[in-house]
N, C-alpha and C positions, 0 to 999 in steps of 0.2 A: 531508376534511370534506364535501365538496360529496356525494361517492359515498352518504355518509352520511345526511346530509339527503335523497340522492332516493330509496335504500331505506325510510328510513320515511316518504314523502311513496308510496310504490310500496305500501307494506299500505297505503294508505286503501282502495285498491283489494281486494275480495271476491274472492275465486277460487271458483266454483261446481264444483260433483261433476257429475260425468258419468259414464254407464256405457260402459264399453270400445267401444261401436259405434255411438256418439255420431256419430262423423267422418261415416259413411254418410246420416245423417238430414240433416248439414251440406249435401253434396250433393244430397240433395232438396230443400232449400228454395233452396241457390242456381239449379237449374234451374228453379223457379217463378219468383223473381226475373226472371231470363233469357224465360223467356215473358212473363211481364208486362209487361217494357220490352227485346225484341227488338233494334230498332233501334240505341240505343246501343252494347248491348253484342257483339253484331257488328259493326261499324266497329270500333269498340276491336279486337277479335280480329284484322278482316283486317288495321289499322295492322301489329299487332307483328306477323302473318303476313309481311307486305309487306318490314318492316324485315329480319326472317332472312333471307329472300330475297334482300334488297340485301348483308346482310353475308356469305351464300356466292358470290354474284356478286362482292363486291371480292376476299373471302377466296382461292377457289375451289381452288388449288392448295400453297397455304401454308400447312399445318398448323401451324404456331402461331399465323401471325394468326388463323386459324381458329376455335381452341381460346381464343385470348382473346377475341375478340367472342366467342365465346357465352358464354363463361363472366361475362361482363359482359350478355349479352343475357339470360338464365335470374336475375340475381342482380336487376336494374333491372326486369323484368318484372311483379313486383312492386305498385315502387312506382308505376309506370306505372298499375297498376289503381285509384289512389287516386279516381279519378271512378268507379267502379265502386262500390266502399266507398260514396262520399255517392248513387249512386242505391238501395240496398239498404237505405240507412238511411231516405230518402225515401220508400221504399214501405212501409216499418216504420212511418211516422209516420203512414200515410195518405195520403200527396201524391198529387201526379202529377210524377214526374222527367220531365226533358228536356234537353239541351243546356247547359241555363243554370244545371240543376243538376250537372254536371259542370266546366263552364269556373269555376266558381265556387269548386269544392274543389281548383284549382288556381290559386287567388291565390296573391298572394307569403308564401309561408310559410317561415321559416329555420328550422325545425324538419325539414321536409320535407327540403330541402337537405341540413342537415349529415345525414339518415341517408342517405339518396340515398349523401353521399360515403363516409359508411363501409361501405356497399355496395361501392361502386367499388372502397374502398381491399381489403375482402377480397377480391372477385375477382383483383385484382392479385395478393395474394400467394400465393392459390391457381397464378393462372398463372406465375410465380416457382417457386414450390416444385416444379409440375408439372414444367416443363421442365429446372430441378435436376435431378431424380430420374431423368427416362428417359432426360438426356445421360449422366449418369452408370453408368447400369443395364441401359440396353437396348442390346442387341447390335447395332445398325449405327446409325448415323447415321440420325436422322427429322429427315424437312423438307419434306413430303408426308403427307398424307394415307394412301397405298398404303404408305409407309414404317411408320406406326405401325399398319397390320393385319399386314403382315409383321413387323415387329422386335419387336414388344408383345403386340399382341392373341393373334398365330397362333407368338407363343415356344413353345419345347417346353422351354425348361430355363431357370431362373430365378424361375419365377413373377413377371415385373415387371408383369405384366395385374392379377392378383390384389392385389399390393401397392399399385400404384396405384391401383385401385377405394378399399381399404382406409384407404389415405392421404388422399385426396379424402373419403371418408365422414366420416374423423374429424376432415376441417376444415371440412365444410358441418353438423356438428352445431352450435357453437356461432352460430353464422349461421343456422340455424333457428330455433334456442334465444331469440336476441336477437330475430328479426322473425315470427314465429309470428301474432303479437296486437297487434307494438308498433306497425304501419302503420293497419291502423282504430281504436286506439286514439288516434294522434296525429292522426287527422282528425274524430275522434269526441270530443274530450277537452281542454281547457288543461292539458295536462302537458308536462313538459320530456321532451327524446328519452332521457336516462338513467332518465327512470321508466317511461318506454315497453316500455323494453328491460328492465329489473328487473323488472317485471310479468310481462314474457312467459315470464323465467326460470322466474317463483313457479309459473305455469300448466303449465311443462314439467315442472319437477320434482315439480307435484301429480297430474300424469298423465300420467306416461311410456307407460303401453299404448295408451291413445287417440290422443296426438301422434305416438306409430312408426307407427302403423296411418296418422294423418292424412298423413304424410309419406309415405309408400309410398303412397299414393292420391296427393299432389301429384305424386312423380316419375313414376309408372306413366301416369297420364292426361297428362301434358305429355310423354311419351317417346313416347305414342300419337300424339301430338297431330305431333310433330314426325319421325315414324315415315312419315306420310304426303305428304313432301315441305311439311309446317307447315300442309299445307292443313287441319287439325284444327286448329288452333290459332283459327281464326278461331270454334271454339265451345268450345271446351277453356279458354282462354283467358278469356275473360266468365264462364263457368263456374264453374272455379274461382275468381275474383274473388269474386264473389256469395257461394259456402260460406265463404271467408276472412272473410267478415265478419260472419257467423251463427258462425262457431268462435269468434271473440271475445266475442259478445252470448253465447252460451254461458258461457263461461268465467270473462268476468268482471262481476262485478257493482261497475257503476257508479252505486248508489242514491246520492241526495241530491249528487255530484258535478257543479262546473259542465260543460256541455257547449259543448263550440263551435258557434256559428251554423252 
């Protein structure tokens, strides 16, 4: 009943057209943003920079701690951006963002929380199902880092690289599916986190070319970002935050809807 109720409380919400190359223009406006208010949104970048850093430093040789801090680091990164969301929306309004507009869209909010946890709870089972699969699959023993370039990545028989790419794909789709929209949505918006997440579905399923394209730009520019020992991350990061919140104000149309302060 409740699922029910937040599905049609989720159509109040407008889903707008977009042409296929939509996601690129998203990227131009969030690097405006990002010049217009610099400051913020680098701290923010170097933080999560900083943090990777601290989690290959604890991690370092332990490929599955490893593999689950980031796979928790990449899913939270996210939501982390959610002061980023309210300075983008601030500059949309006309303001002037600062500090105070940041510490601000991180009051106490249980909405925020519970999707935070179901973040968590997915990377969990992501890292779960991972380590299933290549104790089972892959030809020697990994528990190292050099273990899974040798036993996975550099296999010559099995394909377990391949399948595991393909396995991870087609469990970070619905985990796209769900938070695409529903994170500036719930700092932008008095909805419950299940309308959040129903909206975001409407929006995928209303345009699947734009959000594969949009998704292959999130992974691609955050693999660069992270490609450079994270020191990208520190603009890649504010970055994409910025377009994340323009791909929403695109997508959906919140006319006559209360908005949150």
């Amino acid at each position: 009943m409740r699922d029910s109720t937040a599905l049609i409380e989720s159509r109040r919400f407008g889903v707008r057209l977009i042409p296929p190359l939509r996601p690129l223009g998203w990227l131009a406006l969030g690097w405006r943003d990002l010049r217009r208010c610099p400051l913020v949104g680098l701290v923010h970048g170097l933080a999560l920079a900083a943090f990777g850093a601290v989690l290959i430093a604890l991690a370092h040789d332990r490929f599955w701690l490893l593999a689950g801090a980031f796979s928790g680091f990449l899913l939270v990164a996210p939501l982390s951006a959610t002061g980023l969301y309210a300075v983008s929306r601030a500059l949309e309004r006309g303001e002037h963002p600062g500090w105070r507009t940041v510490t601000s869209a991180w009051r106490p909010e249980p909405r925020l929380v519970r999707f935070g946890l179901l973040l968590a709870l997915a990377g969990t089972g992501w890292v779960v199902t991972s380590a299933s699969f290549i104790t089972g699959f892959a030809p020697m023993p990994v528990e190292r880092p050099i273990d899974f370039m040798r036993g996975v990545v550099l296999a010559e028989q099995g394909h377990v690289f391949e399948t595991w790419l393909l396995l991870g794909g087609l469990l970070a789709a619905p985990v796209y599916a769900s938070s695409v929209v529903a994170l500036p949505m719930l700092l932008d918006r008095q909805v419950g986190v299940m309308v959040a997440v129903l909206t975001s579905w409407r929006v995928v399923q209303a345009h699947r070319l734009p959000l594969a394209l949009w998704a292959a730009l999130l992974f691609g520019l955050t693999a660069m970002g992270m490609a450079t020992a994270l020191l990208g991350l520190v603009v890649v990061a504010p970055w994409l935050a910025h377009a994340s919140w323009h791909a929403y104000r695109d997508l959906v149309d919140t006319t006559g809807l209360e908005a949150r302060p």
